[in-house]
C-alpha positions in Angstrom: 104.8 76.8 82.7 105.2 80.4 81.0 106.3 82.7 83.4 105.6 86.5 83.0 108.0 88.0 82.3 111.5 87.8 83.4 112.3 91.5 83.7 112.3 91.4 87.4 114.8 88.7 87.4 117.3 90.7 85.0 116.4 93.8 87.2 117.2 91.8 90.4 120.3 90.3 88.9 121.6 93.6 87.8 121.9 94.8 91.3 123.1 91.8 93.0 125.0 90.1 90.3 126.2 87.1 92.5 121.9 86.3 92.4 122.4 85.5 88.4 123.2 81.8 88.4 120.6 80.7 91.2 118.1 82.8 89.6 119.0 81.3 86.0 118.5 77.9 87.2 115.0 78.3 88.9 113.9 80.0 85.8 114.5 77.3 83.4 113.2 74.9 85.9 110.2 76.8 86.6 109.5 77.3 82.8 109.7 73.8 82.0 108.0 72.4 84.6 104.1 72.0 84.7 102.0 71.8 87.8 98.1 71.0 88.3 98.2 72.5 91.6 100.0 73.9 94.8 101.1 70.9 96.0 102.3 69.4 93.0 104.4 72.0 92.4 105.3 71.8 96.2 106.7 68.6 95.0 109.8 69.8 92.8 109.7 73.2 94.7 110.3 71.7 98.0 110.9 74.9 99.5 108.1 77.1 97.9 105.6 78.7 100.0 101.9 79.8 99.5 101.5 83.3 101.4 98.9 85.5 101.3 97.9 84.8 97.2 101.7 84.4 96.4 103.9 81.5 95.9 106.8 82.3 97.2 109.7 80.6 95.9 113.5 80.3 97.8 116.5 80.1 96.1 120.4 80.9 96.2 120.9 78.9 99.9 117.6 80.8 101.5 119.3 84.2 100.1 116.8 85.1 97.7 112.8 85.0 97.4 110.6 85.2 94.4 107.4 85.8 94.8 105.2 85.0 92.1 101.1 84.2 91.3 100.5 81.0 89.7 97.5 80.2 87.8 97.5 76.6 87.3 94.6 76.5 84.7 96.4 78.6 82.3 99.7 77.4 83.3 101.3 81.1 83.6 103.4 82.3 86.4 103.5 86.6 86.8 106.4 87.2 88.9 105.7 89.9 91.1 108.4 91.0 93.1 112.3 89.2 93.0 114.2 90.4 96.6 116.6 89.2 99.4 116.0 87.1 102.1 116.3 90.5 104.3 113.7 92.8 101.8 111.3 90.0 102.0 111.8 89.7 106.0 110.4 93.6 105.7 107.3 92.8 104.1 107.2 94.9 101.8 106.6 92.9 98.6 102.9 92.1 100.0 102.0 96.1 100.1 102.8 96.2 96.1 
């Protein structure tokens, strides 16, 4: 899959530098992996999450979230919003 872009991963990363290494790993995971559909991808992203038009992907031990939208025909991923378990508890990453 090609994700756009990884900006708000390095962004992320620069203010919580301890996020790098989980975040490294789901993106080259993510980027080699194809999916059809939600639930396929459901199946090597056990813990990802469709809400509201956004998967929502946890990583880091259920400290971090990414929340990204797929489109499986074109096999692109946009992420949208990178933020901690506590920003994404706020809610609000679905007002942007």
């Amino acid at each position: 899959m090609r994700i756009i872009s990884k900006k708000p991963l390095r962004e992320f990363w620069q203010r919580h530098p301890e996020s790098r290494p989980a975040l490294d790993e789901w993106f080259r995971k993510a980027s080699q992996f194809t999916a059809a559909s939600f639930p396929a991808l459901r199946q090597a992203f056990g813990s990802a999450d469709y809400v509201d038009g956004f998967t929502i992907f946890d990583l880091g031990g259920n400290r971090y979230r990414v929340a990204a939208v797929i489109h499986y025909d074109k096999q692109r991923m946009y992420i949208r919003q990178v933020m901690t378990h506590a920003e994404y508890d706020r809610n609000d990453w679905r007002k942007k």
